[in-house]
OpenMM code with the backbone's topology and positions (N, CA, C; nanometers):
from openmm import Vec3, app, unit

residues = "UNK UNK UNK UNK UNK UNK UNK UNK UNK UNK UNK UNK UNK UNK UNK UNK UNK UNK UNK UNK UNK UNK UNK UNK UNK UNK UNK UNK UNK UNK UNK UNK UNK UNK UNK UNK UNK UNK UNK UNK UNK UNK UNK UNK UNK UNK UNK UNK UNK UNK UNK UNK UNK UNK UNK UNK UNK UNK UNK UNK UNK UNK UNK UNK UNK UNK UNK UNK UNK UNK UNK UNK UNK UNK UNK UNK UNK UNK UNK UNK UNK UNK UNK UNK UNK UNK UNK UNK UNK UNK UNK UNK UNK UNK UNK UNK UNK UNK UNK UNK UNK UNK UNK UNK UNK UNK UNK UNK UNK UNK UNK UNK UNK UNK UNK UNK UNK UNK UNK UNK UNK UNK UNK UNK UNK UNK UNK UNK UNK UNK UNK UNK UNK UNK UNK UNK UNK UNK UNK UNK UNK UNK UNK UNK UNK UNK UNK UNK UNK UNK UNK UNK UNK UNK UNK UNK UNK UNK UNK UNK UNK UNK UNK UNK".split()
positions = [
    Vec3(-0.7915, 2.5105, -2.4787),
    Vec3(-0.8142, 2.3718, -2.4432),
    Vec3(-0.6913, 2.3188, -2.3690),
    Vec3(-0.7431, 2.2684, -2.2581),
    Vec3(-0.6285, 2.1542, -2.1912),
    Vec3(-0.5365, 2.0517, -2.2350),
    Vec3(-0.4149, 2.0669, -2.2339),
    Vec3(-0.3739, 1.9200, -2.2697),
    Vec3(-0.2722, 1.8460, -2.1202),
    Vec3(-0.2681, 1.7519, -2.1468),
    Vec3(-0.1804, 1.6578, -2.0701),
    Vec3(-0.0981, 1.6136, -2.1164),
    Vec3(0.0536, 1.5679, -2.0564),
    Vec3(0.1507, 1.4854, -2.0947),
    Vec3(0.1323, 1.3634, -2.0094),
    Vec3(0.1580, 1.2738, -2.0707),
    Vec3(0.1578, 1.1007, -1.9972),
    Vec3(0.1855, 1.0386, -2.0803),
    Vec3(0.2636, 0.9270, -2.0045),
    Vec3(0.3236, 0.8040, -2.0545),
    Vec3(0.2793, 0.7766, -2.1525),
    Vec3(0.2741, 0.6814, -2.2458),
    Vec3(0.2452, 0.6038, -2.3656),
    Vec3(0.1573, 0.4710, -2.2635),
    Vec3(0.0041, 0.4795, -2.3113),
    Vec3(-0.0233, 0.3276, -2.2911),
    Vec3(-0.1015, 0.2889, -2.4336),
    Vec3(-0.0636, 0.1239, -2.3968),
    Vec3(-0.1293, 0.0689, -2.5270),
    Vec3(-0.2759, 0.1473, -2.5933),
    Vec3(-0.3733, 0.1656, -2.4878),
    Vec3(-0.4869, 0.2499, -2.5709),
    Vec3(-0.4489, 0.3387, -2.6383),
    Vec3(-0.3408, 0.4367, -2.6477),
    Vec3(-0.3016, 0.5619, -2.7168),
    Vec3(-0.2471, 0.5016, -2.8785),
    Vec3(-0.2445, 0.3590, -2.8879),
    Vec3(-0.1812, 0.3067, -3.0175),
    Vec3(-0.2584, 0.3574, -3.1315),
    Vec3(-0.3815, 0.3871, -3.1410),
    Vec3(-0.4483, 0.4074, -3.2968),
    Vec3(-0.4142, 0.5449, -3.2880),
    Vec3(-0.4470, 0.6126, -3.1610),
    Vec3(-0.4313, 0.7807, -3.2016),
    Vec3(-0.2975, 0.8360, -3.2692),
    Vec3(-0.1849, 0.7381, -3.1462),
    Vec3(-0.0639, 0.7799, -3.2354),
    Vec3(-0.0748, 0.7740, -3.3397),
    Vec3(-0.0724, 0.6814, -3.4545),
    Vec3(-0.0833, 0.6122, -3.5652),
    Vec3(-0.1716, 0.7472, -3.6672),
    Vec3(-0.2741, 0.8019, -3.5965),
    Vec3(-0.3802, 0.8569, -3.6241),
    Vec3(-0.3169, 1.0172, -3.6674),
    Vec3(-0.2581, 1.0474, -3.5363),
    Vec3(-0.1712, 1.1599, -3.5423),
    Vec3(-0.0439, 1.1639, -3.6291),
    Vec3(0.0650, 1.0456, -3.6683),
    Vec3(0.2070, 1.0961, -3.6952),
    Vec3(0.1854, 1.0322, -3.8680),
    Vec3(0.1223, 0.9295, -3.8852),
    Vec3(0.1215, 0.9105, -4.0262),
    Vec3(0.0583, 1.0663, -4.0994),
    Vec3(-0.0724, 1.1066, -4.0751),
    Vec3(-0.0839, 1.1881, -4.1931),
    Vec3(-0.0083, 1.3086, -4.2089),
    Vec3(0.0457, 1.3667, -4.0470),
    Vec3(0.1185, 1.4735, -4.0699),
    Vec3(0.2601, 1.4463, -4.1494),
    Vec3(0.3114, 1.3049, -4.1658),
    Vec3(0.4649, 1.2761, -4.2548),
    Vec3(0.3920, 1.2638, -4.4041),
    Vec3(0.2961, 1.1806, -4.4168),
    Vec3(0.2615, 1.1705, -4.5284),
    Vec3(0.1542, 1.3245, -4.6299),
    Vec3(0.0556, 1.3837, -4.5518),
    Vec3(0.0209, 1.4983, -4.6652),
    Vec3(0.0827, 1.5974, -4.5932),
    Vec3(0.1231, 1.6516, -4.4825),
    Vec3(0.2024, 1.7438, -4.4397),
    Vec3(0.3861, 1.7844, -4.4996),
    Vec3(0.4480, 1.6825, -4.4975),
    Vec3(0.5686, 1.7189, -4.5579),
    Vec3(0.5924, 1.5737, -4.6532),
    Vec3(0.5056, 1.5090, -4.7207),
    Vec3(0.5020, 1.4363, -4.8334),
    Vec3(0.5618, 1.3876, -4.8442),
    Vec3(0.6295, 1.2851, -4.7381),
    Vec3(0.7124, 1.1859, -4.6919),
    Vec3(0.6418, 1.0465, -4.7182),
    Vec3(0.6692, 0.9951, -4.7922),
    Vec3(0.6023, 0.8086, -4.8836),
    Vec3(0.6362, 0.7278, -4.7798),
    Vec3(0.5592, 0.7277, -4.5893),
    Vec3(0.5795, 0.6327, -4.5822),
    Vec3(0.4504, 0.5950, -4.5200),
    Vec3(0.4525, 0.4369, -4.4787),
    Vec3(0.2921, 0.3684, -4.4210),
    Vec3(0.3130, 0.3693, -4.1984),
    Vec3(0.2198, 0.3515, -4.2109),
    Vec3(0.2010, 0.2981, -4.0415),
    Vec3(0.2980, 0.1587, -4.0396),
    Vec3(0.2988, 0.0821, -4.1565),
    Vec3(0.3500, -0.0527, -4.1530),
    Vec3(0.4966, -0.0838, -4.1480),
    Vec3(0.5354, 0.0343, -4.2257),
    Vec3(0.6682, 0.0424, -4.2597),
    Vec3(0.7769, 0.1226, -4.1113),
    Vec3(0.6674, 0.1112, -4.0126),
    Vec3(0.7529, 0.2005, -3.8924),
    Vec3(0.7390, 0.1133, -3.7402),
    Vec3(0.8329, 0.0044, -3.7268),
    Vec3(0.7987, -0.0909, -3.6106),
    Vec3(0.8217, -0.0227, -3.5206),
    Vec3(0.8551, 0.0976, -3.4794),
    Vec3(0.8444, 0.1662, -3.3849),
    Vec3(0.7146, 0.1916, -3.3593),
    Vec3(0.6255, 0.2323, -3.4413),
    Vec3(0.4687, 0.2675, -3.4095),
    Vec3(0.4238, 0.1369, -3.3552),
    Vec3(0.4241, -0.0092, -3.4246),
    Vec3(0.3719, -0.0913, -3.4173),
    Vec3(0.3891, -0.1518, -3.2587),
    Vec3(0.4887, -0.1078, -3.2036),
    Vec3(0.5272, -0.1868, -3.0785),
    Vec3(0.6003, -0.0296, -2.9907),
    Vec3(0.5008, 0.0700, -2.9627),
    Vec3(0.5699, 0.1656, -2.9171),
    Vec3(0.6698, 0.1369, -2.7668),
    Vec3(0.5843, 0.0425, -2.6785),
    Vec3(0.6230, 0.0376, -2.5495),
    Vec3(0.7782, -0.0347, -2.5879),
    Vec3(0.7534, -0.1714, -2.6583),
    Vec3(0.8853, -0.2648, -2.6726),
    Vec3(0.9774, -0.1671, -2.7508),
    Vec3(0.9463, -0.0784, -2.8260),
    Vec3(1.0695, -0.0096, -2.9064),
    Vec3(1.1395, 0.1246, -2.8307),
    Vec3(1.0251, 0.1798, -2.7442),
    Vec3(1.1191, 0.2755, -2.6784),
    Vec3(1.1334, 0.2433, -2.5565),
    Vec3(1.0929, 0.1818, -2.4777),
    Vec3(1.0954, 0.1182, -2.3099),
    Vec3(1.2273, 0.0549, -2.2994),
    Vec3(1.2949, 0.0450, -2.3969),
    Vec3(1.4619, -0.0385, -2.3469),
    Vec3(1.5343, 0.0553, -2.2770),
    Vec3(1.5839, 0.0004, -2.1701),
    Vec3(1.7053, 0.0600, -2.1005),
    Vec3(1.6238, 0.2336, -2.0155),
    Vec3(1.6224, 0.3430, -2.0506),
    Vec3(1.6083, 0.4442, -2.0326),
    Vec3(1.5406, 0.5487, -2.0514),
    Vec3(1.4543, 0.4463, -2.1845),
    Vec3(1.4079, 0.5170, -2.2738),
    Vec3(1.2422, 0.5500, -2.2511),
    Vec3(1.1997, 0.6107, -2.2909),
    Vec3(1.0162, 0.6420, -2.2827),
    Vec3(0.9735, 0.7134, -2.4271),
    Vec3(0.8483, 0.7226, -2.4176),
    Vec3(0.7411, 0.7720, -2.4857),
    Vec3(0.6041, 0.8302, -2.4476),
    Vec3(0.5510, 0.9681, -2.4814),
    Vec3(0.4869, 1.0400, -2.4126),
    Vec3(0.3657, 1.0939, -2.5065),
    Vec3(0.2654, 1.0811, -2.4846),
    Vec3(0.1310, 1.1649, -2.5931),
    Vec3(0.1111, 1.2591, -2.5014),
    Vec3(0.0683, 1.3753, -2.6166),
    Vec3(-0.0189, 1.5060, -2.5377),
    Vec3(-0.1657, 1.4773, -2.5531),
    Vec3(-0.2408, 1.4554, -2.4871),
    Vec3(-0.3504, 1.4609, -2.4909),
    Vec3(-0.4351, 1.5664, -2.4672),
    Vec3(-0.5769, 1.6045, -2.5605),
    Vec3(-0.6640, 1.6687, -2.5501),
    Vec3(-0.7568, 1.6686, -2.4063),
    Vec3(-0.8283, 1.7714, -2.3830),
    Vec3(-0.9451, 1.7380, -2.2720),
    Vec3(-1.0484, 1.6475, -2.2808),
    Vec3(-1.0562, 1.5488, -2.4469),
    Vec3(-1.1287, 1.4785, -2.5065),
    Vec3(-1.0320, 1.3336, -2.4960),
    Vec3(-0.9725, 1.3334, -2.4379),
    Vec3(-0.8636, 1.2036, -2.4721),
    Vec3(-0.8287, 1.1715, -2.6142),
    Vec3(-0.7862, 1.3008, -2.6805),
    Vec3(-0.7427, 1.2737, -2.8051),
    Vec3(-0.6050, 1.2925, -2.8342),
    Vec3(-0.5501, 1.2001, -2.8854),
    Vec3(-0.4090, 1.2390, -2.8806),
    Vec3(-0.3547, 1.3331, -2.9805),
    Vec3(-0.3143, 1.4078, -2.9202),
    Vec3(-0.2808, 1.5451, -3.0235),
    Vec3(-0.1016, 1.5425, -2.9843),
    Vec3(-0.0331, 1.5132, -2.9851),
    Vec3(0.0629, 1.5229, -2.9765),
    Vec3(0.1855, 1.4156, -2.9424),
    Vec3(0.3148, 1.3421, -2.9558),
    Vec3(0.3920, 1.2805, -2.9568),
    Vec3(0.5128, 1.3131, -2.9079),
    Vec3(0.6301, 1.2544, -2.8800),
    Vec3(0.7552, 1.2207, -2.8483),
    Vec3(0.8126, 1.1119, -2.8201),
    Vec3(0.9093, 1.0770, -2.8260),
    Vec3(1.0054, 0.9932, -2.8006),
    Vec3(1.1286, 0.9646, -2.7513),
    Vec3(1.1712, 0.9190, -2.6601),
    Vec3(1.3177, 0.8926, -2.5619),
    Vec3(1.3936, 0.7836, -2.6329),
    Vec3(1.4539, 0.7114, -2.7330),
    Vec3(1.5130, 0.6023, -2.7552),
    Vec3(1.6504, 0.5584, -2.6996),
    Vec3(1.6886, 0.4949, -2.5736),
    Vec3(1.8289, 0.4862, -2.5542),
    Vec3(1.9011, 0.4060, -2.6128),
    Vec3(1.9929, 0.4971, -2.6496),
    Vec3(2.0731, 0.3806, -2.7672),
    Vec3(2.2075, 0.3658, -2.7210),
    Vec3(2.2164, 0.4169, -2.5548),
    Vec3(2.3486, 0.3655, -2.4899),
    Vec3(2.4410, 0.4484, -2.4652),
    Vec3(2.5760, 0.3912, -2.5361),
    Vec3(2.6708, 0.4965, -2.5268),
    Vec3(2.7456, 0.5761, -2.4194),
    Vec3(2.7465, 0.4967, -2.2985),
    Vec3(2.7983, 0.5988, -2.1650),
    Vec3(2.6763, 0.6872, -2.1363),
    Vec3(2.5828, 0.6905, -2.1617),
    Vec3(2.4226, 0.7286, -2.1600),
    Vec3(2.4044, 0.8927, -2.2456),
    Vec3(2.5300, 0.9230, -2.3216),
    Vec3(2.5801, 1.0405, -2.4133),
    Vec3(2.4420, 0.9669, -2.5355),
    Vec3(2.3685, 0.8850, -2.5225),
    Vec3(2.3025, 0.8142, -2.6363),
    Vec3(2.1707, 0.8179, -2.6186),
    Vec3(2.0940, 0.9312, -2.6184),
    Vec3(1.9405, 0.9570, -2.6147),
    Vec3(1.9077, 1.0234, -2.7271),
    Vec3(1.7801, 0.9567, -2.8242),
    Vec3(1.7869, 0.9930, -2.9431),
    Vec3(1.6335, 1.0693, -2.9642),
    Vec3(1.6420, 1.1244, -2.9232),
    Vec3(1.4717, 1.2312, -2.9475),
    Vec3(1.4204, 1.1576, -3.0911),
    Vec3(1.2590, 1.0906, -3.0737),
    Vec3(1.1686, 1.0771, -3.1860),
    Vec3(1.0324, 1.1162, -3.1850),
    Vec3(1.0181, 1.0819, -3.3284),
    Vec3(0.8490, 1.0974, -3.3407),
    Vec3(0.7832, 1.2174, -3.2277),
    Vec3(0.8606, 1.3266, -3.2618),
    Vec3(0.7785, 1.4376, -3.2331),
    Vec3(0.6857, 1.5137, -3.3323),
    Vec3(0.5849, 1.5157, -3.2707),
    Vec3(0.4772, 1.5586, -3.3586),
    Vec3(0.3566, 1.6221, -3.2682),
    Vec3(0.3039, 1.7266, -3.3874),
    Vec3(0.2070, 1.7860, -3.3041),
    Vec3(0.1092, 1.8144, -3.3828),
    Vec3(-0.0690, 1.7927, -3.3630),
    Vec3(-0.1676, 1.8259, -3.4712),
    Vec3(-0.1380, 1.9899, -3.4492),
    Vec3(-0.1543, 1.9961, -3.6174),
    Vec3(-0.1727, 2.1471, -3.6767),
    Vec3(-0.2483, 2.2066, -3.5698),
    Vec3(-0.3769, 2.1905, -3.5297),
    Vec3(-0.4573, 2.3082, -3.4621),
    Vec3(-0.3978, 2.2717, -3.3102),
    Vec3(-0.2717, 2.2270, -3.2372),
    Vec3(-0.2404, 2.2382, -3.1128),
    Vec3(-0.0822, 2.2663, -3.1223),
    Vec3(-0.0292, 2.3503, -3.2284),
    Vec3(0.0788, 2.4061, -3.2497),
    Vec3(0.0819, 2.5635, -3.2085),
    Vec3(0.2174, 2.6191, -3.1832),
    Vec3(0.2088, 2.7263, -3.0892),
    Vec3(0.2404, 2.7408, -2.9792),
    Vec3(0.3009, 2.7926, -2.9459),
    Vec3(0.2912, 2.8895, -2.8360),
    Vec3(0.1315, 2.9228, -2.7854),
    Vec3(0.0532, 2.9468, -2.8087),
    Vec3(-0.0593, 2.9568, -2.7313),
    Vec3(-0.0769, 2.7772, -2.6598),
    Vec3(-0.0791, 2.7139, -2.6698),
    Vec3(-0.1383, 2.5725, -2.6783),
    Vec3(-0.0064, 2.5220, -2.5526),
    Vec3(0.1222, 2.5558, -2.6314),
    Vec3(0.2602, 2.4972, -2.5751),
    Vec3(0.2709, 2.4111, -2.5234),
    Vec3(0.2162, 2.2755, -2.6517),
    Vec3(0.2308, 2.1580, -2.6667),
    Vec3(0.3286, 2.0857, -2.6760),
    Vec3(0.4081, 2.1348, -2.7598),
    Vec3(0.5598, 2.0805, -2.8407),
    Vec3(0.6216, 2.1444, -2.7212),
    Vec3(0.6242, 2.2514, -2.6687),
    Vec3(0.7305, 2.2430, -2.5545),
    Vec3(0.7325, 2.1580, -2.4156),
    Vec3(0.5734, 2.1444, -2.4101),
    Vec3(0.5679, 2.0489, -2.2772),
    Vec3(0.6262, 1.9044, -2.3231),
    Vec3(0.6204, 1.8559, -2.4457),
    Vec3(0.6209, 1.7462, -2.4464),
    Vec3(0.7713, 1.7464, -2.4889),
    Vec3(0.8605, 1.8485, -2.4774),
    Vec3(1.0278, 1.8331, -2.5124),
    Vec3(1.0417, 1.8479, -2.3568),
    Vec3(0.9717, 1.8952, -2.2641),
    Vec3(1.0196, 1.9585, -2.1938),
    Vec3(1.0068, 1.8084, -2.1024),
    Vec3(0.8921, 1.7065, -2.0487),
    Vec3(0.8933, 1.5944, -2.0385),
    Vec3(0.9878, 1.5097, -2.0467),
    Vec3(1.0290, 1.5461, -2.1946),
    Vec3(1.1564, 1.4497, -2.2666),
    Vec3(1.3097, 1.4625, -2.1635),
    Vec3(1.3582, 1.5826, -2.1427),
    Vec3(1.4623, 1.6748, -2.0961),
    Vec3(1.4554, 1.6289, -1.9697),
    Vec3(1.3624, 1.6405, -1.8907),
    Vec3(1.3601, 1.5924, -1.7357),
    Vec3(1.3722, 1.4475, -1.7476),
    Vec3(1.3089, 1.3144, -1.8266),
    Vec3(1.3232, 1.2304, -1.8124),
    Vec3(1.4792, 1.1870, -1.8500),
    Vec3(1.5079, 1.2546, -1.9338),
    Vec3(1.6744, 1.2545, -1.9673),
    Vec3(1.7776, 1.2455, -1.8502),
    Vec3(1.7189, 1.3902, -1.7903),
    Vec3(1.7880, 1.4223, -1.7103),
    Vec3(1.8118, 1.3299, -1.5698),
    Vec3(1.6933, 1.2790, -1.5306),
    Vec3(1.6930, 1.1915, -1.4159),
    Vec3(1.7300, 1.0672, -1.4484),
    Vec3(1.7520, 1.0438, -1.5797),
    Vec3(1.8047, 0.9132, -1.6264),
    Vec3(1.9649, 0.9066, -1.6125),
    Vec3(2.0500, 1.0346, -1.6228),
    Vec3(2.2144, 1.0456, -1.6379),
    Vec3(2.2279, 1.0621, -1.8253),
    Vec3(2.1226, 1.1123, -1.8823),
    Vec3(2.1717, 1.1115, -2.0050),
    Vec3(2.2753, 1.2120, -2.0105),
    Vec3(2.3624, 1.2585, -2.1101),
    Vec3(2.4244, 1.3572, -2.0893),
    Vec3(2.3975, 1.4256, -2.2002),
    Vec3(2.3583, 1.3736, -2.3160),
    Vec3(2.3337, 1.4823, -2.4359),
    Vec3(2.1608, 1.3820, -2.5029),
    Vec3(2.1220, 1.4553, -2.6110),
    Vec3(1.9840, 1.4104, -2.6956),
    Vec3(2.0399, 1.4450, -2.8187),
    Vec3(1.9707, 1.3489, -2.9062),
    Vec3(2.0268, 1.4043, -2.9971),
    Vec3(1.8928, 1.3450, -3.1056),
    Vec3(1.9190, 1.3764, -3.2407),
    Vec3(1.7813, 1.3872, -3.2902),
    Vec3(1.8173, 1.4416, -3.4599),
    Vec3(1.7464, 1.3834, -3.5458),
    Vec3(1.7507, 1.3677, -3.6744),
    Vec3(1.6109, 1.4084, -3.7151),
    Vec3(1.6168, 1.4962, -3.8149),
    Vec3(1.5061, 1.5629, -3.9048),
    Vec3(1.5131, 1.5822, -4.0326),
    Vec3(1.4564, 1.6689, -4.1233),
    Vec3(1.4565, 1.6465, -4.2808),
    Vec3(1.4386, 1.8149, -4.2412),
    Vec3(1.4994, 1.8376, -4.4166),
    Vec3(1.5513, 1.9849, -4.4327),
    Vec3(1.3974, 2.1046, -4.4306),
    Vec3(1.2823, 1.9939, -4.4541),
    Vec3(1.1157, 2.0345, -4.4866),
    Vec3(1.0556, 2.1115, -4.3769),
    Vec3(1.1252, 2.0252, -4.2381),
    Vec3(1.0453, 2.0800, -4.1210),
    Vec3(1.1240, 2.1955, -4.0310),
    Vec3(1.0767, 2.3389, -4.1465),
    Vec3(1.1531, 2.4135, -4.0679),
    Vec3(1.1404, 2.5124, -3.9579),
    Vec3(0.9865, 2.4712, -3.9417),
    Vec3(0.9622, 2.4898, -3.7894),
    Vec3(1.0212, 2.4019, -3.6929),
    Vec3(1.0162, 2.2863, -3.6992),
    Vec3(1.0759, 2.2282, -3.6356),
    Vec3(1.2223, 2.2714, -3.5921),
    Vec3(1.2987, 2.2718, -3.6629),
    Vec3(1.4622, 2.3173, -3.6504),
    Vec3(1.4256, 2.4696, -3.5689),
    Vec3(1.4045, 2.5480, -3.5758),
    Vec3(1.3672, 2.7012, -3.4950),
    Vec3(1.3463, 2.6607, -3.3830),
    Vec3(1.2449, 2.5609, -3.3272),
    Vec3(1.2265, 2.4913, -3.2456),
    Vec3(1.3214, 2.4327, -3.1009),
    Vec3(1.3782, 2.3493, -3.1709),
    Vec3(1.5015, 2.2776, -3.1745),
    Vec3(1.6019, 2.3973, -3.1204),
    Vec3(1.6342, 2.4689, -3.1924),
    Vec3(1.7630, 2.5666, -3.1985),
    Vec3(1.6784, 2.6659, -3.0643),
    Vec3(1.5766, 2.7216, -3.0495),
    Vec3(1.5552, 2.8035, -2.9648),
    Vec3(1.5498, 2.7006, -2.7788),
    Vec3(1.5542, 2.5676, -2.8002),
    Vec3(1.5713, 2.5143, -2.6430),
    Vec3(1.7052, 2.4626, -2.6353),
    Vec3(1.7839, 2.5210, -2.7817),
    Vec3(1.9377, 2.5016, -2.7183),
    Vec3(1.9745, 2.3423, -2.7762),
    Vec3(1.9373, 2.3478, -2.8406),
    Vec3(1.9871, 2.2345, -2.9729),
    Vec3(2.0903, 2.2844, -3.0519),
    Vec3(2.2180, 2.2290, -3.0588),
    Vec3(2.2632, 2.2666, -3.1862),
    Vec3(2.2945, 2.1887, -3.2860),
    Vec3(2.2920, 2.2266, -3.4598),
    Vec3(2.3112, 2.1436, -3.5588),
    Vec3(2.4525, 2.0880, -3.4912),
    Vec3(2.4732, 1.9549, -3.5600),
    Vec3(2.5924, 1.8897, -3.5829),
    Vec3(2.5941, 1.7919, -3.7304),
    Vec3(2.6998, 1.7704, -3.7530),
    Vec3(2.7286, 1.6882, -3.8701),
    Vec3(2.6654, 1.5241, -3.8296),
    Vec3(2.6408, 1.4646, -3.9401),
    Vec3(2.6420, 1.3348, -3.9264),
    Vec3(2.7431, 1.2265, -3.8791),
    Vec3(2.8358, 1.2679, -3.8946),
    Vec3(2.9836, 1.1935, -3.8469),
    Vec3(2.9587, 1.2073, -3.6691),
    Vec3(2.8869, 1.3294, -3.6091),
    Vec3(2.9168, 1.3767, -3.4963),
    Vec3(2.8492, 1.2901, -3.3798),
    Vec3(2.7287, 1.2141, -3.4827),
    Vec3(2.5980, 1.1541, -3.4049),
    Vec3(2.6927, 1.0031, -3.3208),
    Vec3(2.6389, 0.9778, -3.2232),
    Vec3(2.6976, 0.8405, -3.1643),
    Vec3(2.6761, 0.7334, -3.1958),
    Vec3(2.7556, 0.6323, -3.2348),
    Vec3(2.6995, 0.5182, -3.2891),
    Vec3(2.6115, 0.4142, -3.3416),
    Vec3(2.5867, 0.4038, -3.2189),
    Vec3(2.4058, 0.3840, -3.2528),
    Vec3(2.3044, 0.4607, -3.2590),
    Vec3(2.3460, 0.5748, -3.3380),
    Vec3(2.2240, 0.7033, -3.3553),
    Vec3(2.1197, 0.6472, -3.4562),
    Vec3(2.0219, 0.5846, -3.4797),
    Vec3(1.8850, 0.5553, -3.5457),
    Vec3(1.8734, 0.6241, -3.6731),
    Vec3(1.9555, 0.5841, -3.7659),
    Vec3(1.9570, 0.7322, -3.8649),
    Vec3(1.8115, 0.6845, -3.9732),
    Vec3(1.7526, 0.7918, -3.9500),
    Vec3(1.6118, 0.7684, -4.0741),
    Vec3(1.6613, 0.7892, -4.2174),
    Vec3(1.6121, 0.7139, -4.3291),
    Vec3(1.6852, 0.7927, -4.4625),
    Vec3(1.6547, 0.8783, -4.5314),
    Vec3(1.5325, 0.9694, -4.4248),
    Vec3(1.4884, 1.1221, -4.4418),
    Vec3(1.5420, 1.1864, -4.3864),
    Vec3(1.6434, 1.1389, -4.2900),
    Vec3(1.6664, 1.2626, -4.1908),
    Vec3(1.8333, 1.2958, -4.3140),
    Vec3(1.8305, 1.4302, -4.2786),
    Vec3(1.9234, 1.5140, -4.3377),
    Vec3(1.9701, 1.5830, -4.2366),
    Vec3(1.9395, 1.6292, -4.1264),
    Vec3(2.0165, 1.7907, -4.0743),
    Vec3(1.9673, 1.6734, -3.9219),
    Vec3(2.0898, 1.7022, -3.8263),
    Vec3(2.0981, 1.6724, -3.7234),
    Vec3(2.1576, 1.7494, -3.6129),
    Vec3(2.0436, 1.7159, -3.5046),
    Vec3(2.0893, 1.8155, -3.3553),
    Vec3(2.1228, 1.7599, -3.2411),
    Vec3(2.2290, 1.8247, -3.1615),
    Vec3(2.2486, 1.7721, -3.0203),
    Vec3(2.2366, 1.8485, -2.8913),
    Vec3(2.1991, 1.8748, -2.8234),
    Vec3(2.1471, 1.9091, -2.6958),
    Vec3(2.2346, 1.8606, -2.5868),
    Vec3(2.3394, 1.9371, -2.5151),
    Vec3(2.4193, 1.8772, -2.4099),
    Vec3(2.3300, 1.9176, -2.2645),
    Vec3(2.3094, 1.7850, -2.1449),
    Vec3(2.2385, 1.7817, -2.0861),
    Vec3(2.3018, 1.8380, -1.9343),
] * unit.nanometer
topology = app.Topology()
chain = topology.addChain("A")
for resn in residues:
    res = topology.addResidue(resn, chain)
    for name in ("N", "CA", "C"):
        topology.addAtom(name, app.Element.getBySymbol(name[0]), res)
């Protein structure tokens, strides 16, 4: 099956919602709501500042199967904070190579922006994710290492940076 990367528009709001709550909540059993995340609630106003974007993968059905996030949080533009990546279970893989188009999206928009590094916070659960991460050249760093205004979640535990 086909997918697409594109912008975030308001119609994509329930799918997101649809897509990233159940995979945090019965996937890695993370207690939180759609309500409790004003980033979901206002995707364009929360990541559209300054540099920043947001991208769904979509199905050949216009279903959103997939997520990312650009947040600029500044910093000499050393301040791009990779979010809300997510991908439905049945469009994970390497066959599908969903999660890479939609990092890979991320990286070019970075790049044409002057970011100079990404950086990005996860929990110790998703350890596909981190393999992930580490195989496009992410590396762990400490928490002290993140830039100031790094968005810290109070799930995230293990953090990566990506020099651009």
């Amino acid at each position: 099956m086909a997918v697409r990367i594109v912008a975030f528009e308001p119609r994509h709001t329930a799918g997101v919602a649809e897509l990233i709550v159940p995979i945090q909540r019965d996937e890695f059993g993370i207690p939180i709501t759609y309500d409790a995340q004003p980033d979901l609630r206002d995707i364009a106003g929360y990541y559209r500042q300054g540099a920043g974007e947001f991208w769904v993968a979509l199905a050949e059905d216009d279903r959103v199967v997939g997520s990312i996030g650009l947040l600029d949080i500044g910093a000499s533009r050393d301040g791009g904070a990779l979010r809300k990546m997510f991908v439905r279970a049945d469009f994970r893989g390497r066959r599908h190579g969903v999660a890479q188009a939609l990092l890979d999206a991320l990286l070019g928009h970075a790049r044409r922006h002057g970011f100079a590094a990404v950086h990005l916070g996860t929990t110790e659960k998703f350890l596909a994710a981190h393999r992930f991460y580490e195989k496009n050249g992410f590396r762990a760093v400490s928490p002290e290492a993140l830039p100031a205004n790094f968005p810290r979640m109070a799930v995230d535990s293990r953090f990566y940076r990506l020099d651009l």
